[in-house]
N, C-alpha and C positions, 0 to 999 in steps of 0.2 A: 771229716772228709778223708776216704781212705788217700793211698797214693796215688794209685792208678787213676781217681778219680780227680785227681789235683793237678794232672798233672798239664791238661787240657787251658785249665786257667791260669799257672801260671805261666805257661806260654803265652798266654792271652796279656796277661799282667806285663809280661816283660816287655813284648811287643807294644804296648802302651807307652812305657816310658824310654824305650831304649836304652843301649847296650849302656849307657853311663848311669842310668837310673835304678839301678839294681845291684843287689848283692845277693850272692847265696854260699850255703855251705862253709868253709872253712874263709872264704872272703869278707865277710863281714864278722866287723870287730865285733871286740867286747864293751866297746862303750854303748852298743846301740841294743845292748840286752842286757848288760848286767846292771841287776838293780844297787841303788847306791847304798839301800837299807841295809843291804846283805837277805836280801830272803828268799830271793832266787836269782839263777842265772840261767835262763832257757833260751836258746838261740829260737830266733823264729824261722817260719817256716821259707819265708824270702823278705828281704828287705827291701822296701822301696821307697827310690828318692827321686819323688817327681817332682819337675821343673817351674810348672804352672798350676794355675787353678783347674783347667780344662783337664790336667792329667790326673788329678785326683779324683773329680768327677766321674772322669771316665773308670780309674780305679774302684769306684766304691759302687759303682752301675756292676761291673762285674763281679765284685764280689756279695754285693745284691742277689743277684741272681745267681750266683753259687754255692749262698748262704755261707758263708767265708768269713771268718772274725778278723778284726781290724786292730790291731793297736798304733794308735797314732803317738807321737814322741814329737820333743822338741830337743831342750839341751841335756836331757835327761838329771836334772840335780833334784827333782823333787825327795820327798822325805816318807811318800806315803804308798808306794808300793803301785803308781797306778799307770806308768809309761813302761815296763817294764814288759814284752810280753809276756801270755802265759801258754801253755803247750799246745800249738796246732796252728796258731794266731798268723795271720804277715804283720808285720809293722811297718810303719808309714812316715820314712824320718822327711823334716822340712829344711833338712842341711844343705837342697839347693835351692831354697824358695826363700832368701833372708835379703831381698833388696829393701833399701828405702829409696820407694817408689817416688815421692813426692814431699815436698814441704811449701806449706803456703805458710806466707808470713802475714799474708791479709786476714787469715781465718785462725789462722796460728794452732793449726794443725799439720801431723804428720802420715804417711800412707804410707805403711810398712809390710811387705810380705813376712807369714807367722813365722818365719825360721829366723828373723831376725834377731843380732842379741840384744841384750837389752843396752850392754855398756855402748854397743856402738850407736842405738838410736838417744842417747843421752848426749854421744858427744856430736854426732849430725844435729842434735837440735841446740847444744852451746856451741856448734859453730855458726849458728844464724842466730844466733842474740836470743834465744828461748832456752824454755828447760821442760825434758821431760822428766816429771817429780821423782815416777817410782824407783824408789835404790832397794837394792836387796846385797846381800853378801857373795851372793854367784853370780852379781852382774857381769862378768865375763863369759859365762859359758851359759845359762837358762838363757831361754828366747820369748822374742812377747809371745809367742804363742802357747805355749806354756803358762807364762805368766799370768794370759787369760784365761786359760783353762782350769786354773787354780784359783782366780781373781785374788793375786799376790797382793798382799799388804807393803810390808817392809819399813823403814825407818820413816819416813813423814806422811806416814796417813794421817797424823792429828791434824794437818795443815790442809793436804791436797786430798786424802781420802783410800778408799781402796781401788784398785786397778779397775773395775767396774765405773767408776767416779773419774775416768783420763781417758775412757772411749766414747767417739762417738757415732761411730759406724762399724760395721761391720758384714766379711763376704763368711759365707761358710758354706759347708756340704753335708747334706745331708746322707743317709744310711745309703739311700739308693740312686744318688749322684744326681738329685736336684741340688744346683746351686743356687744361694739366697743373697742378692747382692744388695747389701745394704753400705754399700762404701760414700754415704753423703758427708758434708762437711756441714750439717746446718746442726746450730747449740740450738733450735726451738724444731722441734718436727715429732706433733702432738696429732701425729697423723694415725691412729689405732694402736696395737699393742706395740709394744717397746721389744721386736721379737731378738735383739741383740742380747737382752737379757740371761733369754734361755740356753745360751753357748756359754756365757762366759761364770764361772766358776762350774759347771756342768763335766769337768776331766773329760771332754773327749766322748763322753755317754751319750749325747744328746744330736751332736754333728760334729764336725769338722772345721776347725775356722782356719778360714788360709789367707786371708788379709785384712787389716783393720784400719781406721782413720783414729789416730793417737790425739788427745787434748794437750796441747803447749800452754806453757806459761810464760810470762814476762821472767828474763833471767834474773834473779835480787843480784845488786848492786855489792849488799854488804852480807858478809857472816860475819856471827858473833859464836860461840863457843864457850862452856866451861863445864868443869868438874865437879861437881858438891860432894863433901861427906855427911852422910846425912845418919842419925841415929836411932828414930823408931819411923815403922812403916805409914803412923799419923804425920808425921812430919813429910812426910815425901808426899801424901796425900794433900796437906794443905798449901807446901810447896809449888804441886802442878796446878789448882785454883788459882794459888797468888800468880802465878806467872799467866796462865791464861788471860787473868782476868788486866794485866797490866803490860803484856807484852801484845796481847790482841793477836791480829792476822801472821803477827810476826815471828809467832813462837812457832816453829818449824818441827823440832822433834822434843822429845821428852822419854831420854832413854834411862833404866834403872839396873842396876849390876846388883844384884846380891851381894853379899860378904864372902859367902861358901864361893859365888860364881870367882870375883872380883882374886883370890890369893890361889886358884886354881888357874889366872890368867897371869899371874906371876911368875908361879913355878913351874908353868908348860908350855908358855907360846915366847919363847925368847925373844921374837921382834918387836913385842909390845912393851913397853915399857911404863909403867902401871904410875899415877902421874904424885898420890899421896897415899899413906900410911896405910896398911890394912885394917886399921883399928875399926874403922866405923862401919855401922851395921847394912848401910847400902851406899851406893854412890849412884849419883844420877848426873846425867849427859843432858841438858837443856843446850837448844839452839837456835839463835836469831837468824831470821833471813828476811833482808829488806831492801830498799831501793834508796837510804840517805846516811852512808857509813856513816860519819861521824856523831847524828844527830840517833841512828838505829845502836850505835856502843857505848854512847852516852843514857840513853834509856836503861840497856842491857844490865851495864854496870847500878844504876839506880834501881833497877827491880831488887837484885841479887843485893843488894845493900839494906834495903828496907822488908827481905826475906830474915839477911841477920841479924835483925833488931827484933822482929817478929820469934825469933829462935826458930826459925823453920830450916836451918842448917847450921854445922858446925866448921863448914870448910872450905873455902872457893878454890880453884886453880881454874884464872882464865888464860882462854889461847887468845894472845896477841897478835898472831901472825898466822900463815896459812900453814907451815910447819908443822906449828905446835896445836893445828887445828886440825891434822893429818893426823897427828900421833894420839890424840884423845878420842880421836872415830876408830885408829886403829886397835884400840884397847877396848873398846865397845865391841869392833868385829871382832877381838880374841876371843869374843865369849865362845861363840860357834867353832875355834880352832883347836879347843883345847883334848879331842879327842886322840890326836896320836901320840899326847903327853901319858895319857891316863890306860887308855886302852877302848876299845870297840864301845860306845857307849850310847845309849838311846835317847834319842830327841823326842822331847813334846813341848805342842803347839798349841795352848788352851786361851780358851778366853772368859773372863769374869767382871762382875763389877768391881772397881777401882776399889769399895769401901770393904770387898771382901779380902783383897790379894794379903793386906798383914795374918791375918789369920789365915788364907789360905797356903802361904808361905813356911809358918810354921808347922803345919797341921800334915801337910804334903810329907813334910820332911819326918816330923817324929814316924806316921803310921809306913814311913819304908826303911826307919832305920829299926823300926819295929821287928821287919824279916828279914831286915840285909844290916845287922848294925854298923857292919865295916862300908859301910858302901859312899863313892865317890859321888857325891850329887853338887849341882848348884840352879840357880834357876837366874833369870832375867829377862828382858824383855822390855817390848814396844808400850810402857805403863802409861801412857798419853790417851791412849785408845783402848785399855783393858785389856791386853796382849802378852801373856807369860809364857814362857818359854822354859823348859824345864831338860836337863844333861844325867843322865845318871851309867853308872857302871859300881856292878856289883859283886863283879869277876868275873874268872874265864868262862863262866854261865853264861853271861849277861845276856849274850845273842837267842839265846833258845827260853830264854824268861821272859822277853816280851810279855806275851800274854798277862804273867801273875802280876807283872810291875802297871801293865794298863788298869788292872781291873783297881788297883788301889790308887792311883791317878785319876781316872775315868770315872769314880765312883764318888770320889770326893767334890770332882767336879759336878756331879749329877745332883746331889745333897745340895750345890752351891747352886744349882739351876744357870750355871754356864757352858759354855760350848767345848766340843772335845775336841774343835778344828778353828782358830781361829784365822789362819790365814795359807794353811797349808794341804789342805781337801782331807777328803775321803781316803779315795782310794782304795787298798786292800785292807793297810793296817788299820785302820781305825773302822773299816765296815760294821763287824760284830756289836762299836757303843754308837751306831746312829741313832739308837734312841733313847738312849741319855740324855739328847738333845733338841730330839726333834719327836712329836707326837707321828703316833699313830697314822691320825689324819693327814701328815703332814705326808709321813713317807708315802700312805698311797695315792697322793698326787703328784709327787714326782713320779712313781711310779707309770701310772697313767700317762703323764707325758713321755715316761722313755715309751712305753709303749704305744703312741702313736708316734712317736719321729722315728722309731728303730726298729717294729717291731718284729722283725723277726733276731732282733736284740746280738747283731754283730759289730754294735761300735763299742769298743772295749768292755767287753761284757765282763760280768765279775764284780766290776770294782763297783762305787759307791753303794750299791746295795744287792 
């Protein structure tokens, strides 16, 4: 849309949300356009931050009819290039829309506006004797809306699930400012299609979600906590059986550190203090979470005992205390910090069968030391639920090699018949390998749906395909 023709609507837009709801020109920061990948930095064309569900509505009704592309935003820490406007766009931040609305303790649910963060509807809900599961490493700054937009995984999906599996209502907006008010509290409502579905992992392509009813859980009682040094990838494999199959409901997460990962969280994230030797070839973060401490650390301890009799580990370090249960999570999140040690370095997010990750582990690594011999890598991840996560930097390149480093990532993945996005979307960067993972048939029914909810295709157009 040129200027002159633009200029009609944002008038219109501003007058919508009023003098607080808006930003333009040199007033609006850099947080609310620069992407965090580094792949662009485009200010949009005005930014706005409406108050209610009604002002969005009315926002996306006009830019409906002015055919006006939309980028909507949360806390902006995604990893994939798809809140970030792109040139021409407004964006739609939800920096005034983050109440929590409601908590039923009857239903043991939460009603949260999408600008929410996530750390604060975790501690709103430990402060009424509940818990809401999903933890992620930017729980201070990502919002649930976001997080639904991505349908976030993070640390104990093996237990409670992906963010898709903690909703269960939902309001959103559609392209042309019909709102779809799904905000019920009922767990059984087998009442036609499940249309909550189609918003949540969808980035913002699909609609708008601007409030949601959150799933609570009963708060556990007790944590348990420990370290393993483990020495081949069959061992860590039969390690997470044994514990499932004997920790049951309780086994909460099941985290894995690479070697390469685990002495790069040593020598670059000084807070962390890395708990046993670098010698062994992975370490894994297993943790209880129950409602009968001393009968749920009395098991703990008995599982991990009859692990090393089984030789499914070579090394325990348990956290006895809440301390020492802080600094063994804190060394699992160095994995994600190690990047101002090393230098600008790129993230992935893949997902695979459990039985493939030892060989995918090694395989990854030889064919990129293949073109980058000197290159800084390590990989780990959510190994409970198929979930690796992979850091590399290959020098002062690194940023403009993207591309050559996906296709050898991407590719290996593809052979493996797993996923190039395990919990972290589309978006831009990963557009290009959607069908490495997804068939043909598959993409043109998403497509066909964006094409009826959007179709003249102004809710963040571009990204997932």
């Amino acid at each position: 849309m040129a200027g002159s023709e633009l200029k009609p609507l944002i008038q219109q837009l501003k007058d919508i949300v009023g003098t607080a709801g808006f930003r333009e020109g040199e007033d609006i920061e850099s947080k609310n356009y620069q992407d965090v990948m580094g792949a662009r930095s485009i200010a949009p064309v005005l930014l706005l931050r409406p108050s209610d569900t009604e002002q969005v509505s009315r926002i996306m009704k006009a830019c409906h009819q002015a055919n006006q592309p939309v980028a909507p935003q949360g806390g902006m820490t995604g990893l994939v290039s798809a809140a970030a406007p792109l040139e021409g766009e407004v964006s739609l931040s939800f920096e005034r829309m983050k109440k929590v609305v409601e908590i039923d303790r009857f239903t043991s649910t939460m009603t949260v506006e999408a600008g929410a963060e996530l750390q604060t509807i975790q501690e709103q809900a430990n402060a009424s004797g509940l818990l809401f599961p999903l933890d992620l490493g930017a729980r201070g700054s990502c919002t649930i809306g976001g997080n639904l937009s991505t349908n976030a995984g993070g640390n104990r999906v093996i237990r409670y699930g992906m963010t898709r599996d903690l909703v269960i209502g939902i309001e959103a907006v559609l392209a042309d400012g019909t709102i779809i008010d799904g905000l019920h509290k009922l767990r059984k409502n087998n009442t036609g299609y499940d249309l909550k579905q189609l918003f949540i992992g969808s980035e913002g392509t699909l609609g708008i979600i601007t409030r949601a009813v959150l799933k609570l859980s009963p708060k556990p009682s007790s944590q348990v906590v420990a370290m393993c040094g483990v020495n081949s990838f069959d061992q860590v494999a039969n390690l997470l059986v044994h514990s499932q199959a004997n920790l049951g409901s309780n086994l909460s997460a099941f985290e894995v550190i690479w070697n390469n990962t685990y002495r790069l969280i040593d020598e670059h994230v000084p807070h962390a203090t890395v708990p046993m030797a670098n010698t062994f070839e992975f370490y894994v973060l297993i943790e209880s979470m129950g409602s009968h401490a001393e009968k749920d650390t009395e098991l703990f301890i008995d599982v991990l005992s009859s692990a090393t009799e089984k030789d499914l580990l070579e090394e325990v370090i348990l956290a006895d205390s809440d301390s020492k249960i802080r600094n063994l999570w804190t060394v699992r999140d160095a994995a994600a910090e190690i990047a101002p040690g090393v230098g600008y370095m790129h993230t992935y997010d893949v997902s695979l069968n459990v039985s493939d990750m030892g060989y995918f582990g090694e395989e990854v690594e030889k064919r990129l030391r293949a073109q980058w011999p000197d290159a800084v890598l390590g990989l780990f991840g959510h190994i409970g639920d198929g979930n690796v996560h992979i850091i590399i930097h290959v020098g002062p390149e690194t940023r403009s090699l993207h591309l050559q480093i996906d296709e050898i990532i991407y590719g290996l993945i593809q052979e493996l018949n797993g996923a190039v996005s395990a919990e972290h979307g589309i978006g831009l960067m990963k557009k290009p390998f959607l069908p490495y993972s997804k068939s043909e048939a598959e993409i043109g029914l998403m497509k066909t749906l964006k094409q009826t909810l959007d179709p003249q295709g102004i809710l963040n157009p571009g990204r997932v395909f």
